[in-house]
N, C-alpha and C positions, 0 to 999 in steps of 0.2 A: 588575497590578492589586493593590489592597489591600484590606483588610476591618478595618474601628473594630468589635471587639465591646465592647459595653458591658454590663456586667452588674451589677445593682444587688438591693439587699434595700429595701424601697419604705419609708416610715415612717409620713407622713400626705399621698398623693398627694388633690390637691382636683382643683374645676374650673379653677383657675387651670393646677395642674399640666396636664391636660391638652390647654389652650387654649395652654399657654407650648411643650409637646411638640408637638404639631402645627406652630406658628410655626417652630418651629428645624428639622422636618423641610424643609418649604416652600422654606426660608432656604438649608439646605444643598445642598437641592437647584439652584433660580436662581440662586444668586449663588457657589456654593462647588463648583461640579462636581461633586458628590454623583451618582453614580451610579442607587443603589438604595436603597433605608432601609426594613428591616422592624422591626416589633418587637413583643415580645408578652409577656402577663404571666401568673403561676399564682402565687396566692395574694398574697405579698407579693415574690415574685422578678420581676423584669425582665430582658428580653435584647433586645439592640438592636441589630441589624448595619447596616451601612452599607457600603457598598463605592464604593472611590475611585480612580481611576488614578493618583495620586501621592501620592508622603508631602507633597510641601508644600500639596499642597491639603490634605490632613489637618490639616497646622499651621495653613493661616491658619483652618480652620474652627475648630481650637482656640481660638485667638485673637482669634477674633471678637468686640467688645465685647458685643454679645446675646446669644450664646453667654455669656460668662463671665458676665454676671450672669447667669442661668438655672442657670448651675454653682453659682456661690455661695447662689445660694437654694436650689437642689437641697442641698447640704452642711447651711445651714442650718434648711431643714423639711420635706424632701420623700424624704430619702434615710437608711437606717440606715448604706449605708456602700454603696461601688462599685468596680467595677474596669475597668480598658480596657485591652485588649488590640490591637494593628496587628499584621495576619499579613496578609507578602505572599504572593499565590496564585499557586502551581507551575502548578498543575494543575485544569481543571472541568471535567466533564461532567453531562450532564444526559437526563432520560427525560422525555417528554412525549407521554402518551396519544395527542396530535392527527397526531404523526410515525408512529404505526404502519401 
């Protein structure tokens, strides 16, 4: 399994921004195998994991024409500057109150 962390410094996120973020969560999810996709914001920073069972689903979600336009508007109004990071997962565990 994989994990897309996305990490961003925000610039002028609107309602379009958040109407276009939602769409591509959706998107990734049905149509790109998208596993899981959280994401959450403090201040003006973003952090957005995703988790995939392959790198080439990672790529065609790269590649996706709705996808890339979203990025390019992201570049040009939406974003001070980003980074992504693919780390494949060794290892997970987990605690969940409901299991004790």
């Amino acid at each position: 399994m994989y994990a897309v962390i996305f990490k961003a410094r925000l610039a002028r996120p609107d309602d379009e921004y958040l109407a276009t973020a939602e769409k591509l969560r959706k998107l990734a999810k049905s149509q790109f195998g998208c596993l899981e996709f959280v994401s959450m914001v403090d201040g003006d920073e973003e952090v957005a994991i995703s988790y995939w069972e392959s790198e080439a689903q990672i790529a065609a979600w790269k590649n996706d024409a709705t996808h890339k336009l979203a990025q390019a508007k992201g570049r040009a109004k939406w974003y001070k500057s980003y980074r992504v990071e693919i780390c494949e997962l060794k290892r997970t565990y987990e605690f969940a109150e409901e299991n004790k």
